[in-house]
N, C-alpha and C positions, 0 to 999 in steps of 0.2 A: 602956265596953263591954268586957266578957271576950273571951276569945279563943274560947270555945265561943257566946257570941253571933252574934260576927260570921260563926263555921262556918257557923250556921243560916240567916243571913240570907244569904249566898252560896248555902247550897244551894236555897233558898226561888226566891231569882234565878235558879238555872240551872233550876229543875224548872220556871218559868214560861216557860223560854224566853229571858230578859233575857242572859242569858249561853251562849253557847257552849262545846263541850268544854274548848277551849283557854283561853279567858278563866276558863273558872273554875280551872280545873288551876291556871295562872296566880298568880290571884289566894288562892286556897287558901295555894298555897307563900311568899306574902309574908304571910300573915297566920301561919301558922305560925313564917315566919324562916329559912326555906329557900330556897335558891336555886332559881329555876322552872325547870318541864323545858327541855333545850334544845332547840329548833323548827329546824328546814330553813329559815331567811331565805332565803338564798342562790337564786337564780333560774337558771335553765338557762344562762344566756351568763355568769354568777360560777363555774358548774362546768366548765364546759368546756373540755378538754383536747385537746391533740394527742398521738396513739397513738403509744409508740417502738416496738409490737407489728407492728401493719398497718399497715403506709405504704409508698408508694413513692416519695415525694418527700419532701412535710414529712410525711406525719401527719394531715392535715388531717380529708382523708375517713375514716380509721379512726377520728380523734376523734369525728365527726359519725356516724359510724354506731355506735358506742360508746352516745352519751347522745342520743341520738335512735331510732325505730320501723325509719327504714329500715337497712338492712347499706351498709357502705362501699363493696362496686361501685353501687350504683344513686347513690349520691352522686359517682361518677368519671365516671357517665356522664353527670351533669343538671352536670356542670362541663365535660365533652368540648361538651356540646351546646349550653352557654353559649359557651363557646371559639368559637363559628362565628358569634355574635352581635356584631362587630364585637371581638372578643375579652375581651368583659368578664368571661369566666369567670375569666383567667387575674391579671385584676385581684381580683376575689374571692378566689382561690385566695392569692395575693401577700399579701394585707390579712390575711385569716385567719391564715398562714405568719407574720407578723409581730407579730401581735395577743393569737393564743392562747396561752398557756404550754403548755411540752409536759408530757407524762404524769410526775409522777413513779415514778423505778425504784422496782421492788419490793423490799423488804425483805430 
């Protein structure tokens, strides 16, 4: 099979639905002999960082509010309010401090 066949029949596959944006982009650049695009794997807890911007301890909360919806005080506060919970805030806070890699400096 040529290499303009197999075009056809990939794009036949994706116009049908049988393939999605990514699988065909994908599949395209292996047929051609190109390296396929590179995709975002990486999941929210492989990117996340501790801020050396906003912190007042580790970093923690300016990381989390960095790669998350909320800002860093609403996240000092749900870890204050943890902290009253037999103290497991501070356990959280500890593990995270430990666990995250912090920010790399900028350039």
């Amino acid at each position: 099979m040529s290499i303009g066949d197999e075009l056809e029949k990939l794009r036949s596959l994706h116009a049908s639905g049988a393939l999605n944006d990514a699988e065909y982009a994908s599949a395209k650049a292996r047929v051609i002999g190109q390296a396929p695009p590179a995709t975002d794997t990486g999941n929210f807890l492989h990117r996340l960082t501790r801020s050396s911007s906003d912190r007042v301890l580790g970093g923690v909360c300016g990381g989390l509010g960095a790669h998350t919806g909320l800002p860093s005080w609403a996240w000092r506060v749900m870890f204050v309010i943890t902290l009253l919970y037999f103290g497991v805030g501070v356990l959280f806070y500890l593990l995270m401090w430990i666990f995250i890699p912090p920010e790399a400096p900028p350039p």
